[in-house]
Every structure is written in C-alpha cells, then in structure tokens.
N, C-alpha and C positions, 0 to 999 in steps of 0.2 A: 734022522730026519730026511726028511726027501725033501727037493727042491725042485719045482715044477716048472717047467721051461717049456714058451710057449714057440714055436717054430713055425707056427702058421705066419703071414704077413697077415700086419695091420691094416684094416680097411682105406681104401683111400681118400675118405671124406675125413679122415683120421689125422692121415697126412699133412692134409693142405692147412689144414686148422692150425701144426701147429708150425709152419712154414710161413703163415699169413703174416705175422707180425703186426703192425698198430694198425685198427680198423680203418675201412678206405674214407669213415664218415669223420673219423678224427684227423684224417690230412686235411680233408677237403674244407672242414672248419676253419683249421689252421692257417690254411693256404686264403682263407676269405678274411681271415681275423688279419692276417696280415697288410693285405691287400686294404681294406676299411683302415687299417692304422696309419698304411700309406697315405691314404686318400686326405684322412685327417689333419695328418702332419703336413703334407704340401696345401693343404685349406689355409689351417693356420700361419703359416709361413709367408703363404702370400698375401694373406689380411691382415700380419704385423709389418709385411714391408709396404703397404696400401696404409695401412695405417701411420706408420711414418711418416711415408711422401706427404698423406694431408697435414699432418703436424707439422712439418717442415715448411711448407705450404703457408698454412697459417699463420706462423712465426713470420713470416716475409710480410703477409698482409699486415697483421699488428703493426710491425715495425712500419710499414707507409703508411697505415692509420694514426700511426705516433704523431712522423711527421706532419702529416696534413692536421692533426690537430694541434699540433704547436706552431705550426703556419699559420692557423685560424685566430687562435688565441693571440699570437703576436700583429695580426692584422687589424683585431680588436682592439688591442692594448692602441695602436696606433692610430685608430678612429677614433676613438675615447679621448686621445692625445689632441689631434687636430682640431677636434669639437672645443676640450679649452681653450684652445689657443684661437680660435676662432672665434671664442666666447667672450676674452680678454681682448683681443681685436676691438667688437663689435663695443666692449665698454668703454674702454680708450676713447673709441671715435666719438662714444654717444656725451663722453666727459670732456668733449673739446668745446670749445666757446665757440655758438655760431659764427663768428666775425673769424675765427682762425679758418672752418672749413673754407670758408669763402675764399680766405688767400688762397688754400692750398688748392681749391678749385679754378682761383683765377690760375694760377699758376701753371696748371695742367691743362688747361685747355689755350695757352699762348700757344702761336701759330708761329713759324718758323720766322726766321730774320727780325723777328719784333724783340727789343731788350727794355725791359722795365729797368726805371732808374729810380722809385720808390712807390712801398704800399705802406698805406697809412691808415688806421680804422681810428674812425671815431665814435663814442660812444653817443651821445645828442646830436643829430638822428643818428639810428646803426648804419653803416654804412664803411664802406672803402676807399680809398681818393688812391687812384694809381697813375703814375706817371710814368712813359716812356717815349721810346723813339721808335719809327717804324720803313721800311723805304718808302711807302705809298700811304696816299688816304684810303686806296682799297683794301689795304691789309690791317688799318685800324678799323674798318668796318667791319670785315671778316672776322675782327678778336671780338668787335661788341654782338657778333652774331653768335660765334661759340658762347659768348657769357650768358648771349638770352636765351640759349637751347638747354642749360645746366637746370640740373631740377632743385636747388637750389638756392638757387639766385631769381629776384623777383625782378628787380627793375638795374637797367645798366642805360645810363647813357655819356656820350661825349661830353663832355664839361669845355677842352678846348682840343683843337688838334692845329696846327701850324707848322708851313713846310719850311724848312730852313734852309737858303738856297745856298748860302755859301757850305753846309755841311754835305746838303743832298738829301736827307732825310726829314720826314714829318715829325716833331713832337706832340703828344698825345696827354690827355688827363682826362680818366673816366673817372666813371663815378657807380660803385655798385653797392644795390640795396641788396640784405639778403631777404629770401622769404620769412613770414612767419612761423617763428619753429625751426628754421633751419629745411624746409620743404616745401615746393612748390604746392600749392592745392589743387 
C-alpha cells in the first residue's frame, strides 16, 4: 500500500481558519451580554436600595401618623369629656332654686371691706333680707349698684343703713328681689 504525502504547504486562508478560534462575533456578543447584565444588576441594586430608603421612609411617617392620631383621638375623647361636665354644670345650676343663685350672686359681686352678718330668703314675696356692716354709706351704695347691674336680680334696695359711731362702721339691710325666672328680661 502506498501512502501518499502531501509536502506542498497549505494555503494560507487555510491556516488562519484554523488559528482563529471562537468567531470575533461570539466575543463581541459576549462582551455585550455581559456588559447588559452589568447594567441590569446595578439597575436593580439601586432600585431595591431606593426602594428600601422609601419603605423606611414610610414606616417613620406611619408611626408620626399613629401618633398624631391618637393625639386626635385623645383630644376628642377630652372634648367629649369637658362637654359633660359642662353639661352637668349647666344642670346643677339650672336645678338650683332661684333664691339660692341670688345668694350666691349677692355674694360675688360684695365689694371689698363690706362683711355680711346674715342672708335670709323668704318665700311670700321672693326675696333676700341681707344684713351687714360696711366703712361708708358710699360702699353700701356701690354693693346696691353691683346688685342692680347682675342679670338676675330685678329690684334691690336699702331697707336701713346706719352709722355706728362708736364702732366706725355703717350697718346695712338690703333687700333683694330676684327676677322672673331667675333672668332679667
């Protein structure tokens, strides 16, 4: 048998072909496929840590939304609170017997250094009988001028006043109607 040997060289587009190794269009893909995956992965990366931050974010708001609504809520609860108590107030007052507001009216609008030594209501007519002591006739005037500015009180006047010289002081006895109803008209 013969064996045929070829001793020419191989052309050289022969060569290069088989020197080339992986086609230059399969790097260049690779080298982009890469590059795209890169891009991707730092996309994402930074849109789950952007995503965090708001979530984190958020949480903080919630929680000062909590607050500020159980602020609300208890400021509520506390209005709702004062309203009875205001309510209960207003019944008390409206369940008192006109002839007691009148006391407690004369009583608050007494003007300094004057000292009552008794209040008396009678019922035929309604009315008050007070008695005290005062330094002057002008500061029993001034108490029967507080009584007739009260919204209240209809008719006030002197009954007696009397200075006492050995004491120094004037004694007094008024006399006060209340209005009809408990309110001036």
């Amino acid at each position: 048998m013969q064996n045929r040997i070829n001793l020419l060289a191989p052309p050289a587009d022969t060569k290069r072909q088989d020197k080339k190794g992986p086609s230059m269009v399969l790097v260049i893909a690779g080298v982009i496929i890469l590059a795209l995956s890169a891009a991707a992965y730092g996309s994402m990366f930074f849109l789950s840590y952007r995503t965090a931050a708001k979530i984190e974010e958020n949480k903080v708001k919630i929680e000062k939304l909590t607050q500020v609504s159980a602020a609300a809520d208890e400021l509520s609860r506390l209005k709702k609170e004062k309203s009875e108590v205001e309510g209960a107030i207003q019944k008390i007052d409206a369940a008192k017997p006109v002839l007691t507001r009148c006391m407690d009216e004369a009583a608050r609008l007494l003007p300094p250094l004057v000292t009552l030594r008794s209040m008396n209501m009678t019922v035929n007519p309604r009315s008050i009988d007070i008695k005290g002591t005062a330094p002057s006739y002008d500061v029993v005037a001034q108490f029967q001028a507080n009584l007739l500015d009260s919204e209240i009180l209809n008719d006030v006047y002197i009954k007696a006043s009397v200075r006492d010289e050995k004491a120094g002081y004037v004694v007094f006895n008024l006399v006060i109607t209340p209005a009809e109803g408990g309110i001036k008209q």
